[in-house]
Backbone bond lengths (Angstrom), bond angles and torsions (degrees), N, CA, C in turn:
res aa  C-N    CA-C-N  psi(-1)  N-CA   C-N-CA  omega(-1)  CA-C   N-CA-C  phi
1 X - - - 1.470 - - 1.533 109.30 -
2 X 1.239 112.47 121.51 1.572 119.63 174.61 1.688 120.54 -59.00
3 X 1.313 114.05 109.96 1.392 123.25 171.75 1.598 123.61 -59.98
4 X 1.673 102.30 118.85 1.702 126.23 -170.87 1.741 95.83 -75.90
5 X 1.347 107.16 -49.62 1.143 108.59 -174.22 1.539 107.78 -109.37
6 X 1.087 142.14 146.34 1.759 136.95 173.66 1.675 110.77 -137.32
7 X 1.631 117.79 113.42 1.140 118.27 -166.40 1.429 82.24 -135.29
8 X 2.147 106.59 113.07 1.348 113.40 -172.34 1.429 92.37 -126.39
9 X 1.291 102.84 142.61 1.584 119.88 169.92 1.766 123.24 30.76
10 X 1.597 93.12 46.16 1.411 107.43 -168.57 1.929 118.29 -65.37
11 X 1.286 113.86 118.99 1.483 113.10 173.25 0.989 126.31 -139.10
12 X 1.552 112.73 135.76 1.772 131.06 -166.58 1.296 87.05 -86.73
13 X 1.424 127.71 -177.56 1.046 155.98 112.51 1.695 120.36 -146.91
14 X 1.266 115.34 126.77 1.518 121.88 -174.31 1.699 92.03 -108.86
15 X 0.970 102.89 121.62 2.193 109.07 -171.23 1.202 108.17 28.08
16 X 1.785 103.50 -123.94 1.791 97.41 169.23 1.412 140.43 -54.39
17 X 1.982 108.93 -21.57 0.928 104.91 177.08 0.794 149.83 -99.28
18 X 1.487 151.59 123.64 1.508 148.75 -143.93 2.005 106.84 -104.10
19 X 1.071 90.63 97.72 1.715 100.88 -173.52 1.547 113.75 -69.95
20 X 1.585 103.63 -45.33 2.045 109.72 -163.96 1.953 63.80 -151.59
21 X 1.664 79.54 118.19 2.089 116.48 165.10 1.125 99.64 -80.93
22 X 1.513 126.00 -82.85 1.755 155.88 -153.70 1.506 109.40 -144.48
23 X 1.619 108.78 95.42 1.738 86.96 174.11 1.367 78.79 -151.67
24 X 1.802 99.77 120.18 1.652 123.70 160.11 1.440 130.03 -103.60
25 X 1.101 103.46 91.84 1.658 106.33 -172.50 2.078 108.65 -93.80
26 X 1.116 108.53 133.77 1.783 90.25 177.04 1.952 101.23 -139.53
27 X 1.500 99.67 151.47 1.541 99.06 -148.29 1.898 89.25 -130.09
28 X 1.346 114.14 103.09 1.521 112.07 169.67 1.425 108.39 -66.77
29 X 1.476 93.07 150.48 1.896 102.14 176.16 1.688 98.28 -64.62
30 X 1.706 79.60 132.91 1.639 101.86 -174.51 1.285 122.08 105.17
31 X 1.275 121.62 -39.76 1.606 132.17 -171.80 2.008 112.23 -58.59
32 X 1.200 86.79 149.57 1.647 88.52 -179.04 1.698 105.31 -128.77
33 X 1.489 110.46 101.75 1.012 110.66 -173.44 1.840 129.85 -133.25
34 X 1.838 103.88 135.71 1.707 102.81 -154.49 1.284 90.73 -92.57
35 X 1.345 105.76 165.91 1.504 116.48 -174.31 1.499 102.59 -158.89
36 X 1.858 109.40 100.51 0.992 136.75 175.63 1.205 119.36 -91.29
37 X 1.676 114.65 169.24 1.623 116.18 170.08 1.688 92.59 167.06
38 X 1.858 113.45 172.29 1.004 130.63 143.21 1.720 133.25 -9.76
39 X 1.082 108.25 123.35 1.840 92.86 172.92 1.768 110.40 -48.83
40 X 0.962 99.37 165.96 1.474 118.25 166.75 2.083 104.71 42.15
41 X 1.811 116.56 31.89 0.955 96.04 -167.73 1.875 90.58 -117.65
42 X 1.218 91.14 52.47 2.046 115.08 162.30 1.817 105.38 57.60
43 X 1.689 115.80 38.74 1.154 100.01 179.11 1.935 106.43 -79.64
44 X 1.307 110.93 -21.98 1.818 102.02 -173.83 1.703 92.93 -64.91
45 X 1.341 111.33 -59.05 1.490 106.61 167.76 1.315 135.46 -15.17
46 X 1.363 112.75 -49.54 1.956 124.03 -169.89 1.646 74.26 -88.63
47 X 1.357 152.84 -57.32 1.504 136.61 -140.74 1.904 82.70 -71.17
48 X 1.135 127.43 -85.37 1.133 135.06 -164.68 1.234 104.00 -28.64
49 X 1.279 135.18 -44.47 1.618 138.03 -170.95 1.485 106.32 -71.85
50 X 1.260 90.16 -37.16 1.767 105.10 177.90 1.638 122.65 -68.40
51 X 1.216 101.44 -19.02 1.690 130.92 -173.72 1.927 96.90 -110.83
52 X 0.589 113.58 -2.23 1.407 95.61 156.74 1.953 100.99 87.77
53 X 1.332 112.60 -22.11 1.361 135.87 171.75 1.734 112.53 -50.44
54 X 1.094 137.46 -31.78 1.338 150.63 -154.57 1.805 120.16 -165.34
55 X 1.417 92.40 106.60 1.178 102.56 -164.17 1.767 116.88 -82.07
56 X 1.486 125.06 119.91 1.324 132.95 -141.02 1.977 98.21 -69.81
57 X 1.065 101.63 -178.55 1.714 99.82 -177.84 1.509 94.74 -118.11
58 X 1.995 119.06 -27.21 1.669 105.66 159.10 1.243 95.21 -151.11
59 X 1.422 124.81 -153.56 1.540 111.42 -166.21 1.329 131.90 90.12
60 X 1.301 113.30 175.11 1.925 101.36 176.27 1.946 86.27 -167.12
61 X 1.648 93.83 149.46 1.475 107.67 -163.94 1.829 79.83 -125.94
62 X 1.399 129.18 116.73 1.132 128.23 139.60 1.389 136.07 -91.31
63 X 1.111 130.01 150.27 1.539 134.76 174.40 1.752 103.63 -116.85
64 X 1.086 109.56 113.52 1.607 106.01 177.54 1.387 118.21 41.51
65 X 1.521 123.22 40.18 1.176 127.53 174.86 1.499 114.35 87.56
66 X 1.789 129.42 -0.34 1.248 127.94 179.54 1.487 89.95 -106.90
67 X 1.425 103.35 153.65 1.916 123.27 167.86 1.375 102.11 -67.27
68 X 1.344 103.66 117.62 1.866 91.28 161.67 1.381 121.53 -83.11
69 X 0.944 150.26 145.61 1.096 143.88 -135.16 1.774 102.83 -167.94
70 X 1.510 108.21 -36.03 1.261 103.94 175.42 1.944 97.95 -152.96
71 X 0.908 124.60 -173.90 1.918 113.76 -168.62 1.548 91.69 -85.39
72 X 1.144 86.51 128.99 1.671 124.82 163.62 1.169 105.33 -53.83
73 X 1.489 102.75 120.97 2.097 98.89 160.30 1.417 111.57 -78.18
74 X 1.707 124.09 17.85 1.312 114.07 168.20 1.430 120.20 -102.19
75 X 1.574 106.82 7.05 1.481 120.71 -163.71 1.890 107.69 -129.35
76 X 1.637 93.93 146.75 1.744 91.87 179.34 1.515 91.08 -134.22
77 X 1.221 108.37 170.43 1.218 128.16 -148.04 1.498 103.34 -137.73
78 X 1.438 130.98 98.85 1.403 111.56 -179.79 1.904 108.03 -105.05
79 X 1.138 127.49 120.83 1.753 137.78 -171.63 1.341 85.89 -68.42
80 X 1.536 88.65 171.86 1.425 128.26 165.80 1.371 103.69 -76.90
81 X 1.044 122.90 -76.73 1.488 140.22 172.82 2.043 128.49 -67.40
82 X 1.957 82.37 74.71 1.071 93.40 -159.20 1.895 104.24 -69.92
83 X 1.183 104.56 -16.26 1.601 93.72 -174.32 1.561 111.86 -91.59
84 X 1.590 112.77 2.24 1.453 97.76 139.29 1.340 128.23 -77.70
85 X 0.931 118.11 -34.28 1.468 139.54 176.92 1.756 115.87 -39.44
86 X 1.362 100.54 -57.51 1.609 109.02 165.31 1.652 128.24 -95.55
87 X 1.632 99.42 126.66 1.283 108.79 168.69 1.577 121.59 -65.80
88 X 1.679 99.10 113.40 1.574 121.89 -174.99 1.735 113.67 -43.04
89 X 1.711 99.98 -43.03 1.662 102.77 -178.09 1.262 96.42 -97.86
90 X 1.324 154.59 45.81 1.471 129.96 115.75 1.699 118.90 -126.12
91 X 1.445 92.26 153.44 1.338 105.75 -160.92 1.698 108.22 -48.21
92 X 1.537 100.86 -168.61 1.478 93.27 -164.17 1.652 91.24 -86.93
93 X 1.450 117.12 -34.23 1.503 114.58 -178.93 1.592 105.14 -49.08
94 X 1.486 120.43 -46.82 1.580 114.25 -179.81 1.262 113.99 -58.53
95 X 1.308 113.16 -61.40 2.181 111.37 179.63 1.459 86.03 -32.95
96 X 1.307 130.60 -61.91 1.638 124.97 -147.01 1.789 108.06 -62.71
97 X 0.901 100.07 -37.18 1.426 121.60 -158.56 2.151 105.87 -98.65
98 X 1.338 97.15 11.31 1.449 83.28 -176.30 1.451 117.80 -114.31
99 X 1.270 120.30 -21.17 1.356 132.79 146.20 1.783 117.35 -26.57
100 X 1.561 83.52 -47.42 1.905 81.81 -169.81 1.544 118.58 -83.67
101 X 1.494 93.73 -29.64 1.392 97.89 176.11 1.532 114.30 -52.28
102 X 1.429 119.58 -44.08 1.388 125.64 175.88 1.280 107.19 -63.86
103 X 1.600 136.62 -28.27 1.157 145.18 -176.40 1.579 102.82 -74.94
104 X 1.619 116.43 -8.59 1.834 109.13 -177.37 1.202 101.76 67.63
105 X 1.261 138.76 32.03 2.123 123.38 164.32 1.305 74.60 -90.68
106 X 1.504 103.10 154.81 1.104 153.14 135.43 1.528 128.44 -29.43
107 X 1.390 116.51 133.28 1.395 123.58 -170.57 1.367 115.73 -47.25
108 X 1.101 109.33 -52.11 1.821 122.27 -170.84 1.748 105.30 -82.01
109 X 1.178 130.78 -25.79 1.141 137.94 -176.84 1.644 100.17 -95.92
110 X 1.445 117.34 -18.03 1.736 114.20 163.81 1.030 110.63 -78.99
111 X 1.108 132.59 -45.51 1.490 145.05 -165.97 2.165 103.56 -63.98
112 X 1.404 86.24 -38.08 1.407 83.26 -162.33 1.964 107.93 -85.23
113 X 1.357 117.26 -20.62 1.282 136.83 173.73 1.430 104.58 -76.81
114 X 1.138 139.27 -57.21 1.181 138.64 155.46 1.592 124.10 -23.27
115 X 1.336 97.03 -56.66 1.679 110.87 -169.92 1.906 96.14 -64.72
116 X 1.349 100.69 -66.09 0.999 118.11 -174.03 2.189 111.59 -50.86
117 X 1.022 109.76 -23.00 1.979 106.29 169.56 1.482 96.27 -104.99
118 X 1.690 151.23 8.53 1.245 138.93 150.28 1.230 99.02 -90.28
119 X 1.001 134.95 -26.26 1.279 116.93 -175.62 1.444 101.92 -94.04
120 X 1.410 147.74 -2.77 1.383 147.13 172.19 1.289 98.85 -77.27
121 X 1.465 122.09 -49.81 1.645 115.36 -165.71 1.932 96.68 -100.26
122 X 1.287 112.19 28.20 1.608 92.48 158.69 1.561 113.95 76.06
123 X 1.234 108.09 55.59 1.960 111.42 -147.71 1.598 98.59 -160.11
124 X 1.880 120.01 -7.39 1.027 101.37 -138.46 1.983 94.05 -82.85
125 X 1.356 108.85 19.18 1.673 103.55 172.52 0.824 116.33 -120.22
126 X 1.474 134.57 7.17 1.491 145.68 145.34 1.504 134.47 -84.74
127 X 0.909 121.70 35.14 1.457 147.05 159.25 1.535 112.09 -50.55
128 X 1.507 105.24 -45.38 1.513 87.84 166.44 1.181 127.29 -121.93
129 X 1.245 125.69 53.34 1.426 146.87 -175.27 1.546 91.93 -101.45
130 X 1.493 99.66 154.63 1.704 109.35 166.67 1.648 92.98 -127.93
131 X 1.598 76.86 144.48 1.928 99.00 -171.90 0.867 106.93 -54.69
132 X 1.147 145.13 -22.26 1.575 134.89 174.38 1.961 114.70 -60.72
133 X 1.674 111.61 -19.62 1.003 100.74 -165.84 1.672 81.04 -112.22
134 X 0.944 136.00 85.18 1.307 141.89 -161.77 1.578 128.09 -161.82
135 X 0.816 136.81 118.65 1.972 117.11 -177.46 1.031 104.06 -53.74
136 X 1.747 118.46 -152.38 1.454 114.77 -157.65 1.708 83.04 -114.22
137 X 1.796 108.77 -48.27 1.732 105.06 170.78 1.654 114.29 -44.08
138 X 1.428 112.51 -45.38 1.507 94.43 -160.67 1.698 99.08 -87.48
139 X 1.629 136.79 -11.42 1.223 94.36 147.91 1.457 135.32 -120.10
140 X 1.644 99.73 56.25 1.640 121.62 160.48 2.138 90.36 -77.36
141 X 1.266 131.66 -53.71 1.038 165.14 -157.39 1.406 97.28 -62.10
142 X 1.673 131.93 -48.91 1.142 135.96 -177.25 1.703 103.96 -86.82
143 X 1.362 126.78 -7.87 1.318 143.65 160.29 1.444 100.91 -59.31
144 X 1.339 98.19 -76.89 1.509 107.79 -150.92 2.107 95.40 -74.49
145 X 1.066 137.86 -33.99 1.519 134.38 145.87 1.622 103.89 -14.31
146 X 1.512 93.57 -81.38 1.601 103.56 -165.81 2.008 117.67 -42.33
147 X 1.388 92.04 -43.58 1.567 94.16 168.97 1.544 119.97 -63.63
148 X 1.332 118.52 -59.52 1.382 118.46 162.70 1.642 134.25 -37.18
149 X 1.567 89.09 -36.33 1.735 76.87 174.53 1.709 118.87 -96.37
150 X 1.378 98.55 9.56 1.318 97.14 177.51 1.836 101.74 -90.44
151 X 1.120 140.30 -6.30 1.137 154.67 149.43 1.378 105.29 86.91
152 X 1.542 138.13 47.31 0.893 153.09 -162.42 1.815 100.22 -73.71
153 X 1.352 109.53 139.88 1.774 118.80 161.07 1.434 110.57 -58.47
154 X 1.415 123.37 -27.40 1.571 114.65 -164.70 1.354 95.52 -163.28
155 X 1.387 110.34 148.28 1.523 124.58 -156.56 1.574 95.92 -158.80
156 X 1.804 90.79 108.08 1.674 116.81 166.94 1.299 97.95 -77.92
157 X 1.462 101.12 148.29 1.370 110.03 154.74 1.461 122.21 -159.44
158 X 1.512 124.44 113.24 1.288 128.12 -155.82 1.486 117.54 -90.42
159 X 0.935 122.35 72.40 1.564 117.52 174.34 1.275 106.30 66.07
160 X 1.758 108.77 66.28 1.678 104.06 -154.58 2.055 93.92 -96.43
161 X 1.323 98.54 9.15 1.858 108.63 -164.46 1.289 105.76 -82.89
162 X 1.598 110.69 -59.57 1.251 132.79 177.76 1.272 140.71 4.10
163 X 1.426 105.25 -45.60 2.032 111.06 171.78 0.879 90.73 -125.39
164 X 1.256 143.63 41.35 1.433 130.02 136.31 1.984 129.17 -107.17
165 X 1.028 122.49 135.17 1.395 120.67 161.06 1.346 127.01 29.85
166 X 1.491 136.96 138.05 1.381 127.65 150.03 1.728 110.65 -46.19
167 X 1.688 91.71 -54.94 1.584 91.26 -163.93 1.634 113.96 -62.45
168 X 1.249 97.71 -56.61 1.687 104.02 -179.68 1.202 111.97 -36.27
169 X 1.515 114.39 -42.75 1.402 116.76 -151.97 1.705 92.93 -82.27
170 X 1.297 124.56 -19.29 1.344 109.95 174.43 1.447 136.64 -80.51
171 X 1.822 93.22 -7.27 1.972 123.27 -168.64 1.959 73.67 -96.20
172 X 0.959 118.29 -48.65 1.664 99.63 -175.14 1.426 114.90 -78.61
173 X 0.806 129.66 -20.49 2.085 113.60 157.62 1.266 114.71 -49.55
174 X 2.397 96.87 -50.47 1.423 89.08 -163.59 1.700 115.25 -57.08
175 X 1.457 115.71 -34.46 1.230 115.14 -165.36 2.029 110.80 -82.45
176 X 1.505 124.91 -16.64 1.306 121.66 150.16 1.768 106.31 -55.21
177 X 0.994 128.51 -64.32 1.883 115.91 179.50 1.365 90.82 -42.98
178 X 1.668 134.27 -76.14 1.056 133.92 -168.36 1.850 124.83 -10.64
179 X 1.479 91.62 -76.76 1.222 126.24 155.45 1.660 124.79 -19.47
180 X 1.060 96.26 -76.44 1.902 119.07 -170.15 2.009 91.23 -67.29
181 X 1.339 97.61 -47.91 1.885 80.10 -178.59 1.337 113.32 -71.28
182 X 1.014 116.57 -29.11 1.645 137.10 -162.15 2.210 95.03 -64.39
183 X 1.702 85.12 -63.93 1.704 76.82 178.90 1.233 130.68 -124.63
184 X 1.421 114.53 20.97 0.838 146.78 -159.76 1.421 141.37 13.05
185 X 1.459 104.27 68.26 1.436 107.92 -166.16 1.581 93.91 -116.48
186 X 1.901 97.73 155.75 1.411 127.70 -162.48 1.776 103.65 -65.98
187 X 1.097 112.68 143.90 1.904 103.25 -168.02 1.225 88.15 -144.67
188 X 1.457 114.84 135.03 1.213 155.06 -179.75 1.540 118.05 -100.78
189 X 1.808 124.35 65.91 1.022 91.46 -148.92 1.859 112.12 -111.06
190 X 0.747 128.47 160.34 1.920 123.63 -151.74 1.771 92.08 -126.82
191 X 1.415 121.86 119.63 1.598 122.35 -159.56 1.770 98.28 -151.52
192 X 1.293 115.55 150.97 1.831 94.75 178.45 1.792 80.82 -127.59
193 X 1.716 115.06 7.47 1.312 103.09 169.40 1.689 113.27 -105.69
194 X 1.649 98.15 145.78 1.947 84.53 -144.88 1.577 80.98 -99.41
195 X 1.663 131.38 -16.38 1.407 118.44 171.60 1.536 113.44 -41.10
196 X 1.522 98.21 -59.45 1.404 118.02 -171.19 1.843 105.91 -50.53
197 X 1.215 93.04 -62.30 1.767 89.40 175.43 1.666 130.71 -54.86
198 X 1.350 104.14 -14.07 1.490 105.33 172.22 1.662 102.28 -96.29
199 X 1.253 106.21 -24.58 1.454 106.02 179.53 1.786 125.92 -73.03
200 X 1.699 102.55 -33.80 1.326 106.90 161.94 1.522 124.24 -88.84
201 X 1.407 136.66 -21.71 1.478 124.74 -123.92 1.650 67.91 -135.93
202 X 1.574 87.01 154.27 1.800 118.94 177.19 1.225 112.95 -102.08
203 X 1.663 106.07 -9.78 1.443 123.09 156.99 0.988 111.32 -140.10
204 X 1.372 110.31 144.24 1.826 111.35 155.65 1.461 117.36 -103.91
205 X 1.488 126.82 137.59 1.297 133.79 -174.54 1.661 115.58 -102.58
206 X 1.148 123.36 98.78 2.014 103.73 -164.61 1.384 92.14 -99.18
207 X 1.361 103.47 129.47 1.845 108.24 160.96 1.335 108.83 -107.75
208 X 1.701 114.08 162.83 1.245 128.81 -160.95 1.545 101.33 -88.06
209 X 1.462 102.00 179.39 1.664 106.48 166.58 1.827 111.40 -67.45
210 X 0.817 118.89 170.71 1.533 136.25 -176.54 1.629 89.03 -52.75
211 X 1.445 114.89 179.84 1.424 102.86 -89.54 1.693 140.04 -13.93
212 X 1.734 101.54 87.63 1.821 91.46 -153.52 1.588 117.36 -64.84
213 X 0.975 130.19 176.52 1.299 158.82 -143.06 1.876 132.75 179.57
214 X 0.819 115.66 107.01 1.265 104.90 -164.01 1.571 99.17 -74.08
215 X 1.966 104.73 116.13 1.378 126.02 153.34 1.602 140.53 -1.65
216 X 1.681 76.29 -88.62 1.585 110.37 177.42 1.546 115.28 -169.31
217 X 1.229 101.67 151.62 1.683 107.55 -179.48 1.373 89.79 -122.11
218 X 1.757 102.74 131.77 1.378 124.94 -178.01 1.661 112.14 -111.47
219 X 1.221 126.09 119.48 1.497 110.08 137.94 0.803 148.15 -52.46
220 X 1.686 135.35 141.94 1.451 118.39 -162.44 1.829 78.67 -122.55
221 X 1.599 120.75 99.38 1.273 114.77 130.36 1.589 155.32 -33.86
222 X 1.690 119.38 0.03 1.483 129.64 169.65 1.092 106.68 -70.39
223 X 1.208 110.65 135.57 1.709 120.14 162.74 1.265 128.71 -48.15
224 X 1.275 105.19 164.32 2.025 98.09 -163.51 1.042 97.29 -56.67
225 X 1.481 126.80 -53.76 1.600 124.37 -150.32 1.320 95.60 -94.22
226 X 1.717 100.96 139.38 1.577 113.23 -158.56 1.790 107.99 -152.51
227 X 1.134 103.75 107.84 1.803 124.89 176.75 1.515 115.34 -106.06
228 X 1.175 84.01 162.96 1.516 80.16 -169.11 1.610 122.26 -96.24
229 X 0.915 99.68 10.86 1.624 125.12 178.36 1.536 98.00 -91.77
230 X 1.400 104.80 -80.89 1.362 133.57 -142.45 1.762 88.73 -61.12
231 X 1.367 110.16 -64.55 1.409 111.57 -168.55 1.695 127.37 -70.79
232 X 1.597 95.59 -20.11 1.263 104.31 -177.90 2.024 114.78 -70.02
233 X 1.406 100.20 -32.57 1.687 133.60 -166.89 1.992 90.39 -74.72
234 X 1.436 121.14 -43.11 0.995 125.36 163.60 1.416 123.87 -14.04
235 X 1.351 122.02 113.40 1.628 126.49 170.72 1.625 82.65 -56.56
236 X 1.264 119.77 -106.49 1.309 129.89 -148.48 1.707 122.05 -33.75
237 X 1.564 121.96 -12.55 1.571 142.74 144.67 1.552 86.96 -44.49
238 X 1.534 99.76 -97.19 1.748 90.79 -150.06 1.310 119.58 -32.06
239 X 1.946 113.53 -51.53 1.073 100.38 -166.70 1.603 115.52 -58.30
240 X 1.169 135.07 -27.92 1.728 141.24 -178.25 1.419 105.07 -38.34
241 X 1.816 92.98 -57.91 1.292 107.79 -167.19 1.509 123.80 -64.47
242 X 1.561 112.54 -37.52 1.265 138.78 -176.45 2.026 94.93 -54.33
243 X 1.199 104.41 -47.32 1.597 122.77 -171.74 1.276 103.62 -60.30
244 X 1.470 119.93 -60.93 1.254 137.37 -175.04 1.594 102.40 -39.86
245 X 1.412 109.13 -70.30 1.535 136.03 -164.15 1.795 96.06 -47.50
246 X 1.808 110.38 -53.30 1.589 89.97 178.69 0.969 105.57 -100.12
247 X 1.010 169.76 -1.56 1.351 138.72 108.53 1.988 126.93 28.05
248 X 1.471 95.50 -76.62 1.719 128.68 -175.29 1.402 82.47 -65.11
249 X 1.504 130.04 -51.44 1.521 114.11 -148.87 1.215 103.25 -94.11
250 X 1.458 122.34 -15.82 1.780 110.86 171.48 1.774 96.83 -79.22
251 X 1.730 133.33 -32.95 1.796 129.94 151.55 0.838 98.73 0.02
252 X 1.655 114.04 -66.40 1.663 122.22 -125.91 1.690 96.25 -91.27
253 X 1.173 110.97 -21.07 1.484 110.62 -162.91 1.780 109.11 -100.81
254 X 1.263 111.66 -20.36 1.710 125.59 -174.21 1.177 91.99 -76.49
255 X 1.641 103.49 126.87 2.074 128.30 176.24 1.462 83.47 -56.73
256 X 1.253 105.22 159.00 1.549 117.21 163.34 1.005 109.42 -96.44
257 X 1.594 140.33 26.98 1.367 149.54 -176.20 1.668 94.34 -113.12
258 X 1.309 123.46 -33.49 1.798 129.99 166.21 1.443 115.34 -30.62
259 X 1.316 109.64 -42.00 2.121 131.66 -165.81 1.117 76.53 -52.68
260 X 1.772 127.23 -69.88 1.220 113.21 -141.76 1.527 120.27 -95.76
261 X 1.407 103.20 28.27 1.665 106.40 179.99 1.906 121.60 -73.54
């Protein structure tokens, strides 16, 4: 299968320290894929490098066969820290709608892309609300809108769950599956919760402790359609997850002198 995204022999180094050694991850158009590991074992790092945001020390980041080199106008990026992310004085229709404007679409073709990603993430009567008068889920929600309607090939997203809720955070997976079948774009997704990553991703990716290295690449055998009841209650969930979990904890335990065996 031909690679949408191609992340070959990717390596940080910040002075002495060597963050990402060797880590090749590759993402076919369509695929929805999590990418776990250790704290501090440089996954915002590989997204940013991967985003065109952070320039690698060796390695090569392709997008459909071009070098990225700087962010792709075929790629969006959804943060952790979505309420930096959105401007407080414009409405939620503007955050949504301001990407494209810089992108040059057209009035009637903004209007209608817009409508059409508030109304995907459950928003479509808050259009004129400003994020400030907003929860913290619904404007993670005006984040993840704004990326969608810019209609990007591939869609980062860094631990976009994180300060929000048990519950919320489980109405926002459901609506990323939602999402990815709905329009089907390739997702990149960056999680340090490994439930969540067996629960969204068609793969799971585990990287090691610093000097990272990619682990293991997992299949996620669950069926497309995925609840949070049904799939979570799943024998074959736990066991993923159970895998996943040691996995991270033999991460946590491998010398970083191992990379170079």
């Amino acid at each position: 299968m031909t690679a949408l995204l191609e992340i070959s022999g990717l390596r940080k180094v910040y002075g002495d320290f060597e963050a990402l050694r060797d880590v090749s991850v590759s993402l076919a158009d369509g695929e929805l894929v999590c990418l776990v590991g250790p704290s501090g074992c440089g996954k915002t790092t590989l997204l940013k490098c991967a985003a065109g945001l952070l320039q690698p020390s060796g390695g090569s980041v392709t997008l459909s066969g071009t070098p990225v080199t700087a962010p792709p106008a075929d790629l969006a990026v959804v943060f952790q820290e979505y309420g930096r992310s959105l401007f407080p004085w414009l409405t939620v229709r503007r955050n949504v709608e301001l990407p494209l404007k810089q992108k040059k679409v057209g009035r009637a073709e903004r209007a209608r892309l817009v409508d059409e990603a508030l109304t995907a993430v459950g928003l479509a009567d808050r259009g004129d609300a400003y994020p400030w008068q907003l929860s913290g889920g619904m404007q993670q929600r005006v984040a993840i809108a704004r990326a969608v309607a810019y209609q990007p090939s591939v869609l980062l997203m860094d631990e976009p769950f994180a300060a929000v809720d048990a519950q919320t955070r489980a109405d926002l997976e459901d609506l990323i599956r939602s999402i990815w079948q709905k329009f089907g774009v390739t997702i990149l997704f960056v999680t340090h919760d490994i439930d969540e990553a067996v629960y969204l991703g068609e793969r799971v990716v585990v990287l090691s402790s610093a000097p990272t290295i990619v682990q293991e690449t997992l299949s996620v055998d669950l069926p497309a359609e995925r609840d949070q009841l049904t799939t979570r209650a799943d024998p074959r969930f736990t066991e993923l997850r159970a895998h996943v979990y040691a996995e991270i904890q033999a991460a946590k335990k491998r010398a970083p002198a191992a990379a170079a065996d």
